[in-house]
C-alpha positions as a LaTeX table, in Angstrom:
\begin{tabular}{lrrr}
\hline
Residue & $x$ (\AA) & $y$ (\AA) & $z$ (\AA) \\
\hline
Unk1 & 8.63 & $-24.60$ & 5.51 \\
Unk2 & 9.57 & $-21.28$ & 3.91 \\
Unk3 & 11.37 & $-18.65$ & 5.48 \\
Unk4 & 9.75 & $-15.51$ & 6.07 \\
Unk5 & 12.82 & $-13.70$ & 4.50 \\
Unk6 & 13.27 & $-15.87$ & 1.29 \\
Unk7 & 9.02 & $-15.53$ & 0.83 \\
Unk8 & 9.28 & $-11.75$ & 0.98 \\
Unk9 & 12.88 & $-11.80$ & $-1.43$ \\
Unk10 & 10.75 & $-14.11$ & $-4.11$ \\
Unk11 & 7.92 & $-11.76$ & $-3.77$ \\
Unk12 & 9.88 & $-8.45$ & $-4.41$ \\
Unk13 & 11.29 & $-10.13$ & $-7.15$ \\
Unk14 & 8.00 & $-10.74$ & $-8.65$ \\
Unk15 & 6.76 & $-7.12$ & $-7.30$ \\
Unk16 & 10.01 & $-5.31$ & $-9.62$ \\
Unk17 & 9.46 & $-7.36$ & $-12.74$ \\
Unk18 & 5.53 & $-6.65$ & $-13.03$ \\
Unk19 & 4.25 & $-9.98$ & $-12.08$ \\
Unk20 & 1.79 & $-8.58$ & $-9.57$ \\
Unk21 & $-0.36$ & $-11.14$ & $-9.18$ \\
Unk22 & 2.29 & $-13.93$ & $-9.06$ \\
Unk23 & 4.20 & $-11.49$ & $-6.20$ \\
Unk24 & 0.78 & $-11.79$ & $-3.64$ \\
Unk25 & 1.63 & $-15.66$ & $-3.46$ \\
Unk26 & 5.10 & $-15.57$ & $-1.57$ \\
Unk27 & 4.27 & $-12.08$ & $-0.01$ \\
Unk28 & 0.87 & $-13.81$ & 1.57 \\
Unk29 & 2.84 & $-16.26$ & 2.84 \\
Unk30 & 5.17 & $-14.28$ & 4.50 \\
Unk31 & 2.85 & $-11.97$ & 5.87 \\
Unk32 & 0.92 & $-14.72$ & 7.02 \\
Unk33 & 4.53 & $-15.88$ & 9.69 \\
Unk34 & 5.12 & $-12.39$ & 10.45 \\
Unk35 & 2.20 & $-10.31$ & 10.05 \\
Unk36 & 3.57 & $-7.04$ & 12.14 \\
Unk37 & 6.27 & $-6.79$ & 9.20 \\
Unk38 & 5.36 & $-3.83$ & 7.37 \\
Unk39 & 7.83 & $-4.36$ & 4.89 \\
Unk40 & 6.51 & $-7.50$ & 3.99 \\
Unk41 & 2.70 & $-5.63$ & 4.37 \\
Unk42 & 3.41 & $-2.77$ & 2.36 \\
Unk43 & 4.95 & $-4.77$ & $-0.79$ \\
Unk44 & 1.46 & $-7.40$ & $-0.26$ \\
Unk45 & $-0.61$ & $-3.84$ & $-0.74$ \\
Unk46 & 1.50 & $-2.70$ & $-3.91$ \\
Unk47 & 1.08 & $-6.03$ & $-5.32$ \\
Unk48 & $-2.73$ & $-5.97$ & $-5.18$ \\
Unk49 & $-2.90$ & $-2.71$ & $-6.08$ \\
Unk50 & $-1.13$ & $-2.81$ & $-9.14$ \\
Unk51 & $-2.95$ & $-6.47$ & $-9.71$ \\
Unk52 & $-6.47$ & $-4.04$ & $-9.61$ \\
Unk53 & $-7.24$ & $-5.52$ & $-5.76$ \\
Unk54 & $-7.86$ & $-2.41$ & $-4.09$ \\
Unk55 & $-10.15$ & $-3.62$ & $-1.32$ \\
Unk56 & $-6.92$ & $-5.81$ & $-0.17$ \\
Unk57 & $-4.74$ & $-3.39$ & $-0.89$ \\
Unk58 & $-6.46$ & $-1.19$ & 1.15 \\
Unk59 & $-6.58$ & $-3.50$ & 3.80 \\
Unk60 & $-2.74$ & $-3.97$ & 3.81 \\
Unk61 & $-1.61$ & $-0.75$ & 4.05 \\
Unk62 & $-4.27$ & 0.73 & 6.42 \\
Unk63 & $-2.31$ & $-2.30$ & 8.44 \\
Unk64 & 0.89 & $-0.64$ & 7.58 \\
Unk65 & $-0.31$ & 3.02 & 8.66 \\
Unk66 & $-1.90$ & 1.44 & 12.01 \\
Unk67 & 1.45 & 0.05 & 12.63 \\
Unk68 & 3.56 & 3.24 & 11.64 \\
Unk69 & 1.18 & 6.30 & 11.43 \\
Unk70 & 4.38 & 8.06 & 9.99 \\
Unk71 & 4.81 & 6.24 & 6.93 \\
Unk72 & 3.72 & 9.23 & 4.09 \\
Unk73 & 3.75 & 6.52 & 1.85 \\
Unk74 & 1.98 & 3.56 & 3.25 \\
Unk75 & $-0.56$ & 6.59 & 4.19 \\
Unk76 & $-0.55$ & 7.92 & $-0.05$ \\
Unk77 & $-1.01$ & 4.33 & $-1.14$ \\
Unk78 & $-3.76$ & 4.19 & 1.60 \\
Unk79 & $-6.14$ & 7.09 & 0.13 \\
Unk80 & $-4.92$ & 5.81 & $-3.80$ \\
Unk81 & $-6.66$ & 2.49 & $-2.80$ \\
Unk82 & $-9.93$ & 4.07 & $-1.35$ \\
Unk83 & $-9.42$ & 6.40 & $-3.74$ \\
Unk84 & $-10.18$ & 3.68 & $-6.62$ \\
Unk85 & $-12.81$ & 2.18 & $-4.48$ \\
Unk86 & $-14.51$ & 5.56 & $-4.79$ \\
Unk87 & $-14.36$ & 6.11 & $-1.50$ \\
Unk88 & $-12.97$ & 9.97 & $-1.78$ \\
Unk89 & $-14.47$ & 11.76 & 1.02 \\
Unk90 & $-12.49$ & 9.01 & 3.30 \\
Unk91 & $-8.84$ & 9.04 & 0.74 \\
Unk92 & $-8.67$ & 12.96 & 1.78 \\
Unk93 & $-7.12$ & 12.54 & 5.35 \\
Unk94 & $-4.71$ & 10.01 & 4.54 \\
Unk95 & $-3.75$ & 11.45 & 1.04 \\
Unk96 & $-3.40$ & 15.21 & 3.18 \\
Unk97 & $-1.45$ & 13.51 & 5.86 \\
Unk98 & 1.33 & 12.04 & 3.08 \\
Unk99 & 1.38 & 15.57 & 1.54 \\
Unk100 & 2.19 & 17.66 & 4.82 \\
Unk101 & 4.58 & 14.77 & 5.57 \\
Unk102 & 6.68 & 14.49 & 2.21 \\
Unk103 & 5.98 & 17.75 & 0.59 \\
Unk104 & 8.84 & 17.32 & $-1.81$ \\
Unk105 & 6.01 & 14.63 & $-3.52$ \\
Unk106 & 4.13 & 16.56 & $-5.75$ \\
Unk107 & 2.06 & 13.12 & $-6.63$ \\
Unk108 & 1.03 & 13.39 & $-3.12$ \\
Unk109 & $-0.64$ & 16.67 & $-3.41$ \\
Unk110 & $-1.97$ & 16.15 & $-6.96$ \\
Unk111 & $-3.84$ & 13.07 & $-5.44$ \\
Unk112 & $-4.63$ & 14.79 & $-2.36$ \\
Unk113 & $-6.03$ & 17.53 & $-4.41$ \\
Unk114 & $-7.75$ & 15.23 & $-6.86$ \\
Unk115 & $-9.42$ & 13.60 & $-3.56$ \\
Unk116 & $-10.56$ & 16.60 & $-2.43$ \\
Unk117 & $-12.02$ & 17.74 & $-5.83$ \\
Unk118 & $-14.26$ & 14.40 & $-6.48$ \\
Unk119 & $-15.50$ & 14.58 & $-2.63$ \\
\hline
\end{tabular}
C-alpha cells in the first residue's frame, strides 16, 4: 500500500511540472487515506482546476474552506472554480472573503471584482 506522504510527494511533483491530470492520480489516492488533509485537498483542487475540472475542483477546496474558513486562498480558488462554472452570483462571497483577508493580492480583488461585475 502507498503511503499517504509519498502519494501526495508524487502528486506535487506532477502538480509543479504541469502534468495536471497525471497529479489527480496519486493526490486521489492520498486524499482518499487521509481525507481531513487539506494539504493533500487543496493540491487535488489545483490539479483539476488547471486539468479544466472545475466541478471537482470546486468540490475540493469548498472541503478545504469547510475545514479552515481562514484559508484566503483555498477560499480565491473556491469562487475561481464557481467562477468558471458560471456560477458568479455564488464566487462573490468567497472571492470577497480572500480579498479582505490577503489584501496585498491584487488577483484577489481583480477576481472579486470581475465576480461582482458578471453577477
Amino acid at each position: 500500500m502507498d503511503d499517504v506522504y509519498d502519494l501526495y510527494q508524487r502528486g506535487m511533483a506532477l502538480l509543479e511540472d504541469g502534468h495536471f491530470h497525471q497529479a489527480t492520480v496519486p493526490l486521489q489516492k492520498a486524499r482518499d487515506l487521509d481525507p481531513e488533509k487539506t494539504s493533500i485537498r487543496e493540491a487535488l483542487g489545483r490539479a483539476y482546476y488547471r486539468s479544466g475540472n472545475y466541478e471537482p475542483a470546486r468540490a475540493e477546496f469548498e472541503a478545504v474552506v469547510d475545514r479552515a474558513p481562514t484559508n484566503d486562498y483555498a477560499l480565491f480558488c473556491l469562487g475561481r472554480s464557481l467562477m468558471q462554472l458560471g456560477r458568479n452570483r455564488e464566487a462573490r462571497k468567497p472571492l470577497t472573503l480572500a480579498a479582505n483577508m490577503n489584501p496585498r493580492r491584487r488577483d484577489y480583488a481583480i477576481y472579486r471584482d470581475r465576480a461582482r461585475n458578471a453577477a
